[in-house]
C-alpha positions in Angstrom: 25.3 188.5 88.9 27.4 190.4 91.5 28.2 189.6 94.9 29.3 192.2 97.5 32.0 190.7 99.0 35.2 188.5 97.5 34.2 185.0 96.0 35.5 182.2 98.5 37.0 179.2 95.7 37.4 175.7 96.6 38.0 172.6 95.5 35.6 169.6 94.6 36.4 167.2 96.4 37.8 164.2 93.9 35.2 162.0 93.1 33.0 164.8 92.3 35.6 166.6 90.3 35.8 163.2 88.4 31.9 162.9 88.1 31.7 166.5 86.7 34.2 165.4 83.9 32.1 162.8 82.8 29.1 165.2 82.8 30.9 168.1 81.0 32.2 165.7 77.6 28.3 164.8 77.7 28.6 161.1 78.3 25.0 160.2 78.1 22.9 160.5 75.5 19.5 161.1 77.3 20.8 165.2 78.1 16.7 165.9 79.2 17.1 163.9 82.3 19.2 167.2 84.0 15.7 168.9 84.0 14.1 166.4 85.7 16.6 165.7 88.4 16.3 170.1 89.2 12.4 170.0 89.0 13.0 166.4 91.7 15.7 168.5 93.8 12.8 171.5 94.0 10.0 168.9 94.8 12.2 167.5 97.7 12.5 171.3 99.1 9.0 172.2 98.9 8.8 168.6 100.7 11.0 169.7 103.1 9.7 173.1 103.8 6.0 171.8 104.4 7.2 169.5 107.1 10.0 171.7 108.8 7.2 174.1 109.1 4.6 172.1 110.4 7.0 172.6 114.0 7.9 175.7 113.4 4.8 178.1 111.2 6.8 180.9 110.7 8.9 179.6 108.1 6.0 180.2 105.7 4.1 183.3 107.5 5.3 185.2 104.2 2.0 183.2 102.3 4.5 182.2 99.6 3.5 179.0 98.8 5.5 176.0 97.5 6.1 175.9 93.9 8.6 175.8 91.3 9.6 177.9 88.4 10.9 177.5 84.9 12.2 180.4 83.1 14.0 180.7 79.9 15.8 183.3 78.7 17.0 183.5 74.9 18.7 186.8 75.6 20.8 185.9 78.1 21.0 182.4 76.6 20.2 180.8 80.5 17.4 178.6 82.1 16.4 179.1 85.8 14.9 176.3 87.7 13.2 178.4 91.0 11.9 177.0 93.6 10.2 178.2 97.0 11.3 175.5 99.0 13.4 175.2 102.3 16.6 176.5 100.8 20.1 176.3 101.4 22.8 178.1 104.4 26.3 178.3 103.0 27.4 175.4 104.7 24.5 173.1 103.2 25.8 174.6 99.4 29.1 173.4 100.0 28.0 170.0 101.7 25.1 169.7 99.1 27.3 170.6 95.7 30.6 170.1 96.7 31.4 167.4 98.4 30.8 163.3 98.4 29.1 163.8 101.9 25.6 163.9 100.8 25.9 162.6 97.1 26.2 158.6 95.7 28.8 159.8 94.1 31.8 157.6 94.5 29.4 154.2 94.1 28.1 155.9 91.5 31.5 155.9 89.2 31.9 152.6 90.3 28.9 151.0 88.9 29.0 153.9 85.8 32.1 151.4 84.7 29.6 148.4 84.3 27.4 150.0 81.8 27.8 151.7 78.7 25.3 154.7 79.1 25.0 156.7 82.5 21.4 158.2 82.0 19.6 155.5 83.7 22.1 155.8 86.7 21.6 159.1 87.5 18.5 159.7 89.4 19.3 156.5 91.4 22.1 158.1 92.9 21.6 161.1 93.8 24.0 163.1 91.9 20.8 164.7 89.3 22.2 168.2 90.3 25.8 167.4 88.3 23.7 166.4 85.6 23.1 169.7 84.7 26.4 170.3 83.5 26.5 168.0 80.6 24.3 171.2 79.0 25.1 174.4 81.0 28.5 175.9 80.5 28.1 177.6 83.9 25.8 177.2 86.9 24.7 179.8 89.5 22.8 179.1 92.2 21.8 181.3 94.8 19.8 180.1 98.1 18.4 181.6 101.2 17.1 179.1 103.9 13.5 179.5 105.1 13.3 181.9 107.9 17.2 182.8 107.6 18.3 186.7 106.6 21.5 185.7 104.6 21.3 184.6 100.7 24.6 182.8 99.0 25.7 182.4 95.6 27.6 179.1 94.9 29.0 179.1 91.2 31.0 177.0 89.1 32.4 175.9 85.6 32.3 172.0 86.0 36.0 172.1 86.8 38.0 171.4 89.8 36.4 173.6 91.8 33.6 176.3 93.0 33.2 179.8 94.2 30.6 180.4 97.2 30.3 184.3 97.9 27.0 186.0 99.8 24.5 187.9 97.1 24.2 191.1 96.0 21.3 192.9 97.1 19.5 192.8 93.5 19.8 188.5 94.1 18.9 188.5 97.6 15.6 190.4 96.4 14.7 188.0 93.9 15.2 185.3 96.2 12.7 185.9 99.0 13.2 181.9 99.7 14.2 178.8 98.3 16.9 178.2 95.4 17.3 179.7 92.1 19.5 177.8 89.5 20.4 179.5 86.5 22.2 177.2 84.1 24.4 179.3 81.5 24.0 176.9 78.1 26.3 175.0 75.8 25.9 176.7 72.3 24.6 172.8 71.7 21.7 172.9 74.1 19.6 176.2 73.2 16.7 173.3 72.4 15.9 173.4 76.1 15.2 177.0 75.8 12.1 176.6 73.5 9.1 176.1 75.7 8.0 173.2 73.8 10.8 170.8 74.8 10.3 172.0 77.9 6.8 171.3 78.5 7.8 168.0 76.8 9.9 166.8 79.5 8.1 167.9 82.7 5.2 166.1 81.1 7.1 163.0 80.3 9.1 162.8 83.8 8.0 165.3 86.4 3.9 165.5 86.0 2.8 163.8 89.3 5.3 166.4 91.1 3.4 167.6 93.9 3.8 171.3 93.3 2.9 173.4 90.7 5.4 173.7 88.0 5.4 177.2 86.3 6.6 177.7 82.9 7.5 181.7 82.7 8.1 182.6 79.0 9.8 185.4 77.6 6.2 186.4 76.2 2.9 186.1 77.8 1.9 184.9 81.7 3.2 182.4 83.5 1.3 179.0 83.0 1.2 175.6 85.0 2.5 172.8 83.1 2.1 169.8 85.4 -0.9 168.2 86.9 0.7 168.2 90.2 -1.9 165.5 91.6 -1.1 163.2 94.4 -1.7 159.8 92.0 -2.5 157.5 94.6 -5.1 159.4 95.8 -6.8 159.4 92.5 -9.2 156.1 91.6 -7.6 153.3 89.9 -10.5 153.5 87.2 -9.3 156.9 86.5 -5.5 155.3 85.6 -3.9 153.8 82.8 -0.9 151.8 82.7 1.3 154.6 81.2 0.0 156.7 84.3 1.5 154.3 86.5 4.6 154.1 84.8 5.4 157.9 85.0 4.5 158.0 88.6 6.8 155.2 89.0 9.7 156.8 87.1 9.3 160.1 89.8 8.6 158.6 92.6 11.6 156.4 92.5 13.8 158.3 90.4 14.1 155.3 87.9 14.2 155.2 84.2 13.2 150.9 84.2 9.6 149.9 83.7 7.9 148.8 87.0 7.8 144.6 87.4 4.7 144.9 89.4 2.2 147.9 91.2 -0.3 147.8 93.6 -3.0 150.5 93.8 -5.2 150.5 96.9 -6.6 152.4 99.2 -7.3 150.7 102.9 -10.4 152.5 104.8 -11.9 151.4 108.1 -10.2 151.8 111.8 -7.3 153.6 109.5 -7.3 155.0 106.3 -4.8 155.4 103.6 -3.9 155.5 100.4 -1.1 152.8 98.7 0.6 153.0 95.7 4.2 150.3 95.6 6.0 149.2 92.8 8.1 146.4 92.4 11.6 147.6 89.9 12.5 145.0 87.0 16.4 146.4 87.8 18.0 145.9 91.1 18.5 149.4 92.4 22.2 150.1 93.2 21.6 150.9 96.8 19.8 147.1 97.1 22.8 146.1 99.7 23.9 148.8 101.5 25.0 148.0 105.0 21.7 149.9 106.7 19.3 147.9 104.5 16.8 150.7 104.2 13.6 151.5 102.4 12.2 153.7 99.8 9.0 154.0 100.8 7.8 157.9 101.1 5.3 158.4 103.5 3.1 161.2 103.5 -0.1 161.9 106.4 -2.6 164.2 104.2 -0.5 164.7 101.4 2.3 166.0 103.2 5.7 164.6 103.3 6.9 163.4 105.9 10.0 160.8 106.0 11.3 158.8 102.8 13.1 155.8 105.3 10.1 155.5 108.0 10.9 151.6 107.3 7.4 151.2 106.1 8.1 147.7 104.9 10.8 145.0 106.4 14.1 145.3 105.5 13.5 142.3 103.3 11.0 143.9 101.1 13.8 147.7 100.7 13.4 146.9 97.1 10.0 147.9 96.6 9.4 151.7 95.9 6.5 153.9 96.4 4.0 155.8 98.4 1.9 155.2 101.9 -0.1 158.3 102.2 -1.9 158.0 106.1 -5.1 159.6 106.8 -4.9 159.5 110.5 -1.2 159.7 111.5 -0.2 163.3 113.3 1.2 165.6 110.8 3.5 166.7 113.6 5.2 163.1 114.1 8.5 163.2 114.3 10.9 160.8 112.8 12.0 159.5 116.3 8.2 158.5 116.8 8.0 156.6 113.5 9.1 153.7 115.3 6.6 153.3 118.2 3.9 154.5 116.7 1.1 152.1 117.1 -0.9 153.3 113.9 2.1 152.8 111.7 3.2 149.2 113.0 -0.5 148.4 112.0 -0.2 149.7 108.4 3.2 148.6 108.1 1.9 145.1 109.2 -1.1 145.5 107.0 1.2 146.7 103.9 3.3 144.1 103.9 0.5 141.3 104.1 -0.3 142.8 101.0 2.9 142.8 98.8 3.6 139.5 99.8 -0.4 138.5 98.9 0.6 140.5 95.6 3.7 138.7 94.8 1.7 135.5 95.4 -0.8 136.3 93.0 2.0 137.5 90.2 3.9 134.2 90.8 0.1 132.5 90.1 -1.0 134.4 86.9 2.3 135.8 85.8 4.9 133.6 86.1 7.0 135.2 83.8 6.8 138.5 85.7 7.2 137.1 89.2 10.4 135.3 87.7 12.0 138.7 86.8 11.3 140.2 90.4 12.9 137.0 91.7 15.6 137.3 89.6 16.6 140.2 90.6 15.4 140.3 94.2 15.4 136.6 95.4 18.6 137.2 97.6 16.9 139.9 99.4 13.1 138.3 99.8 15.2 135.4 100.8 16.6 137.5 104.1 12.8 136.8 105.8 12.8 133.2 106.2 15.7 134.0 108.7 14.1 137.3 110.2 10.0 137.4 109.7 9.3 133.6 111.8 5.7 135.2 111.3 5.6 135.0 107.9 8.1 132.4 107.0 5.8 129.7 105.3 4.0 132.3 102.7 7.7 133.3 102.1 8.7 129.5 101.5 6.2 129.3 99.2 6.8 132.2 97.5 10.4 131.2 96.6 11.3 130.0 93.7 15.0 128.0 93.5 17.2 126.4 90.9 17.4 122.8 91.1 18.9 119.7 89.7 16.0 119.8 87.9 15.4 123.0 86.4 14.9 127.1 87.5 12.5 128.8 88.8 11.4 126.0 90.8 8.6 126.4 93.7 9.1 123.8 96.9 4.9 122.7 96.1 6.6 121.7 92.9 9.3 119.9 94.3 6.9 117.9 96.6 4.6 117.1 93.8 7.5 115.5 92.6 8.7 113.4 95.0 9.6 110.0 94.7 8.3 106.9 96.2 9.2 107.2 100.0 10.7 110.3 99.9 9.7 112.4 102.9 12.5 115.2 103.0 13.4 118.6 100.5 16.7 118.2 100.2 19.4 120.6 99.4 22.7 122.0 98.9 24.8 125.0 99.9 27.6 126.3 97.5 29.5 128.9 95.9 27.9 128.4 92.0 25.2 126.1 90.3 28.0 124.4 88.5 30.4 123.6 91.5 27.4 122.2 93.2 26.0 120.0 90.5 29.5 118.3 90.3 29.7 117.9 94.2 29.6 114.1 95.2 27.1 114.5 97.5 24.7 114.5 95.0 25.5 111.2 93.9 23.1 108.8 95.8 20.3 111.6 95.3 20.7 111.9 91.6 20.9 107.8 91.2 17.3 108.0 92.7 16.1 110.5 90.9 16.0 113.0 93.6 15.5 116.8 93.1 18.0 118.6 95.0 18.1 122.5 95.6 21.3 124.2 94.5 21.3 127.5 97.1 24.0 130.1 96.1 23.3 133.2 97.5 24.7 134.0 100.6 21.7 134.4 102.3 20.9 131.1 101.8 23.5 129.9 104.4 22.0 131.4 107.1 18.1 131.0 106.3 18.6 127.5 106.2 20.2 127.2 109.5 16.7 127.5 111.0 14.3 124.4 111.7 12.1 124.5 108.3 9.6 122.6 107.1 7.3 123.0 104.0 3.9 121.5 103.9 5.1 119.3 107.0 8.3 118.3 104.6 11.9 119.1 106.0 14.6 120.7 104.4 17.5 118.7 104.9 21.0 119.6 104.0 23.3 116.9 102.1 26.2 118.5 103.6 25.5 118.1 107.2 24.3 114.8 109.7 23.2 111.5 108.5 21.1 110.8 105.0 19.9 107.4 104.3 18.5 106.9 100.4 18.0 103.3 101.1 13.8 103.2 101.0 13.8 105.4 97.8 14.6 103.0 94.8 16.9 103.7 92.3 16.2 105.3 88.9 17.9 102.5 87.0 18.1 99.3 88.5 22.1 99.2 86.5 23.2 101.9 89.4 22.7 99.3 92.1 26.5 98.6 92.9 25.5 96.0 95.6 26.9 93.2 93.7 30.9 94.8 93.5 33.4 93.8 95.7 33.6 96.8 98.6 36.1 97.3 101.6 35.9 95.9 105.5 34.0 98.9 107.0 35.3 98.6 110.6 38.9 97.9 109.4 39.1 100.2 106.6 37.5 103.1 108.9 40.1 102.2 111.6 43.0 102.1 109.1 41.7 106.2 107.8 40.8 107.1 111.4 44.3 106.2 112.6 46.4 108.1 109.8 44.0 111.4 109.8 44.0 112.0 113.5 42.8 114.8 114.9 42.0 116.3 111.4 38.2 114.7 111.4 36.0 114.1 114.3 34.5 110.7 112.0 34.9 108.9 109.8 31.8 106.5 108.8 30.6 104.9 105.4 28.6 106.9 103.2 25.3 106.7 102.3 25.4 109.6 99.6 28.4 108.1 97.4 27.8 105.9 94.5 30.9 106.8 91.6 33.2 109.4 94.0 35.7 108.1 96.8 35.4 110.2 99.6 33.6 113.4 100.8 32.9 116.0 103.8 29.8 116.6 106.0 29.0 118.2 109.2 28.1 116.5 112.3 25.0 116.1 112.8 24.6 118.8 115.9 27.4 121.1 113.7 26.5 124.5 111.8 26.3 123.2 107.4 29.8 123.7 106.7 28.8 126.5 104.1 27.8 128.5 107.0 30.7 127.7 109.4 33.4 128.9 106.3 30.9 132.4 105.8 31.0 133.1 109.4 34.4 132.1 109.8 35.3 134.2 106.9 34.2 137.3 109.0 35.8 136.2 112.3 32.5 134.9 113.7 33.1 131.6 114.4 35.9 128.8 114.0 35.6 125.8 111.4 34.6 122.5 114.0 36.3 119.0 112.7 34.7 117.6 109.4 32.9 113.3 109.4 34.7 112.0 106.7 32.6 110.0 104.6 34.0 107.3 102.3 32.2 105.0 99.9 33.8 101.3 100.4 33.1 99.9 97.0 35.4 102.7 95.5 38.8 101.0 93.8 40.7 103.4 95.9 38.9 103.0 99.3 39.3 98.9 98.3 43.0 99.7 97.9 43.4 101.5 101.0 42.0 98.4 102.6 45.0 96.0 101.4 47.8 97.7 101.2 48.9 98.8 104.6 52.3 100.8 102.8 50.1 103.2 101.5 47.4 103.4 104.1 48.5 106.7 105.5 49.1 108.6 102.7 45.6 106.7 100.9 44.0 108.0 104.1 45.1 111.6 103.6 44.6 111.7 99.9 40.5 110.9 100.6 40.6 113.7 103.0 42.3 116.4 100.6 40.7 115.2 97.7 36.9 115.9 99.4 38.2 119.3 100.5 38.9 120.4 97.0 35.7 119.2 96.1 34.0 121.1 98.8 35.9 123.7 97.4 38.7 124.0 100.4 42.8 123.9 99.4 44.5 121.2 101.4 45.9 122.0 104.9 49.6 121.3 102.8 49.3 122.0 99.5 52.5 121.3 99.0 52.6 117.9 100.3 49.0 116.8 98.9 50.8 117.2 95.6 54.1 115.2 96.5 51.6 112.4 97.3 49.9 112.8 94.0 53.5 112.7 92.4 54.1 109.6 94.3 51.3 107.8 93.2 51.2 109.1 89.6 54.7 107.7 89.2 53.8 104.7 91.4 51.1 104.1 88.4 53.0 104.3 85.8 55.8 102.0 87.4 58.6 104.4 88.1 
């Protein structure tokens, strides 16, 4: 192929030039996926072109219709992936191909150094295209945007670099519209040039493509090799699981099995065809910043938007299709968001997942604790956000406890004990920093299940006034907690009998030496074996919020109630020895910040008072 003017070269920009090193040593060992990220590239154009021209009709007055094109060629040792979609300017080739702009490229290297095969990373981010390079030697592609008189040729070797040049007259013929890729092969990939393997793999990955897929041989006519049927619209009866698992694999680029799908189509003042899958593996985009969907929605089979937020930003996980019936085709994305019809189906939709994930978490509790697994954290982002639907999402939680994983709050209050009227729980870093915190001591001498909440989230959801079943959550970090109507699991953990401290003069004595470092100091109720520990007021933020916010400059730390328990030997000792008061005092008070996992205020001189008393002990 020849070009009529001089062949503009530039650079890739890093991160790609890195990528297309990995793909040119042939990383991966699954090579067929490059076919099905071109034939998902074409599908997106034809996409593309059938809703640009829905505004504007004379981008397909030439009756060309959408479709793309396979053709092998022994002779010339190439394979061409055509399609007749929206096509490319110069500018887009260069953004497109080139550049990190409008690729996943760079968080795509950075996850590719957590796993130990690529292949089933590729389609999630949106860098298929480089893909191809790990069997072409070479790759041409030449484009001419719908409605647009110039055609360009953007060419490169998988090294640092590409040339971009306009056609030559024989190329801009050929390409009336769309994109034509023409991979030149490694000697080792002449395989994908026998039309077996390549009917092979469209019908494996790409046979619910919307468009016709042609395979053109060398010998004979040109032959559709797809079913290129909208699934959703097609009766569930009709379906078998293995259906559902290819559409799943296209429609969200994925190469996991689905966790869960729902199949429906809604008929009455609107009508529309539904088809969702929940992943089993968290998709790498699960906590970008702009928290978006990947719901495609489609009015009549036409493609419209793929982030029309057709689900809360709580449910972005889900993949999948909403297909309307009654929507405008000529909506435009700006209207997505007011449009009355879609807040009902969006309303309606996610009724319906959530009803779904109900009913897994009933019959398949096995399954609903692999979509939890992996998406918990992100489900967990609507007890703060959807006050609509916060109780169905309460129940549908599941949590670790001090009891076990996996647990459902109905469980936890089947299991309460005798007088117990409150869910309690506990905000932390890790399980096991949180199962050794003191304040669990009281609760765990009682028998008490506590919830162990790690996930960032879980700081800010539980902020909120919640109750479960007309039982409050109640934080064991934060206000007042009094055990003393639930009895004690073994009557040899009552401690009533040992010889304990003067409250008022022993909280004076602490109160006196900490200062302005705690705004109380009071006896606890949820000590039984540790000295000291801190809690929030009771009108305060929990304390694992107030160090998250105050981690991002939202907010200061307020003063800390420091709680002590009086029968403790060194709380006693405190009491009597009026020397050591001061540096007792402070000791309780660093001590139950390490625990809460603080440092000290002085590190330095909360170890020259643990020297002091080491040596004190050892009578030196």
């Amino acid at each position: 192929m020849t070009t009529t003017a001089a062949a503009e070269s530039q650079p890739f920009q890093a991160e790609v030039a890195e990528l297309l090193h990995l793909m040119v040593h042939s990383v991966y060992s699954e090579t067929d996926i490059f076919l099905r990220e071109l034939i998902s590239n074409a599908s997106d154009a034809c996409d593309k072109l059938r809703y640009e021209a829905i505004a504007n009709p004379s981008l397909i007055t030439d009756g060309t219709p959408p479709e793309i094109r396979i053709v092998p060629n022994r002779a010339a040792n190439t394979l061409a992936v055509v399609d007749t979609g929206i096509g490319m300017e110069r500018q887009e080739l260069i953004d497109n191909l080139g550049t990190i702009a409008r690729s996943g490229t760079k968080s795509f290297l950075s996850k590719l150094t957590e796993v130990k095969d690529g292949a089933n990373l590729i389609g999630q981010f949106g860098v298929g295209f480089y893909a191809a390079f790990m069997v072409a030697e070479k790759i041409v592609v030449t484009s001419r945007r719908a409605g647009s008189d110039e055609v360009w040729v953007w060419s490169s070797e998988g090294g640092s670099g590409f040339e971009i040049a306009p056609a030559s007259e024989e190329a801009a013929q050929r390409v009336a519209r769309g994109t034509e890729i023409v991979l030149h092969l490694k000697k080792d990939a002449a395989k994908y040039l026998e039309t077996y393997e390549i009917e092979r793999i469209v019908r494996e990955y790409s046979d619910n493509i919307q468009f016709p897929i042609l395979l053109v041989p060398e010998e004979g006519e040109p032959r559709q090799i797809n079913s290129a049927s909208a699934l959703w619209q097609r009766s569930k009866s009709e379906l078998k699981p293995e259906d559902y698992a290819q559409a799943y694999k296209q429609i969200a680029g994925a190469f996991d099995e689905p966790a869960m799908t729902l199949h429906y189509r809604a008929e009455g003042r609107q009508s529309y065809a539904v088809l969702l899958f929940a992943p089993s593996q968290k998709p790498f985009d699960l906590f970008q910043v702009e928290r978006k969907g990947k719901v495609k929605l489609y009015v009549r089979r036409v493609f419209i938007a793929d982030d029309a937020e057709l689900l809360p930003a709580y449910l972005r996980f889900i993949r999948g299709v909403i297909d309307s019936e009654d929507l405008p085709l000529n909506i435009s994305r700006e209207m997505l968001q007011n449009n009355p019809q879609l807040a009902q189906i969006r309303k309606a939709v996610t009724g319906r997942v959530i009803g779904e994930l109900e009913t897994l978490g009933e019959k398949e509790p096995e399954t609903f604790a692999k979509i939890w697994d992996a998406f918990g954290p992100v489900i967990k982002e609507g007890l703060w956000e959807d006050f609509e639907r916060r109780d169905k999402l309460l129940a549908l939680a599941r949590f670790t406890t001090t009891s076990g994983e996996n647990r459902s709050l109905k469980q936890i209050v089947d299991d309460f004990k005798p007088n117990q009227t409150e869910i309690y729980y506990l905000v932390g870093d890790s399980v096991e920093r949180l199962k050794s915190n003191p304040k669990l001591e009281s609760a765990r001498a009682r028998g008490i299940e506590v919830l162990l909440l790690t996930d960032p989230v879980d700081a800010f959801w539980t902020s909120a006034p919640l109750d479960f079943g007309g039982k409050p959550l109640k934080s064991l970090s934060q206000g007042d907690v009094d055990f003393g109507l639930i009895p004690l699991a073994d009557d040899k953990d009552d401690k009533k009998d040992e010889p304990a401290a003067d409250a008022a003069t022993t909280i004076a004595v602490i109160k006196d030496a900490l200062g302005e470092r705690v705004s109380d100091v009071r006896a606890s109720q949820r000590l039984t074996a540790s000295a000291s520990c801190l809690v929030a007021g009771g009108d305060a933020r929990d304390r694992a919020l107030e160090r998250l916010l105050a981690q991002q400059n939202r907010g200061a730390i307020t003063k800390p109630v420091l709680e002590i328990n009086l029968r403790h030997p060194l709380v006693v000792a405190l009491a009597t020895d009026s020397a050591q008061a001061k540096d007792l005092s402070l000791l309780l008070f660093e001590q139950a910040q390490i625990l809460d996992g603080e440092m000290p205020d002085d590190p330095a001189a909360f170890a020259g008072r643990m020297n002091q008393l080491v040596l004190r002990g050892l009578g030196k």
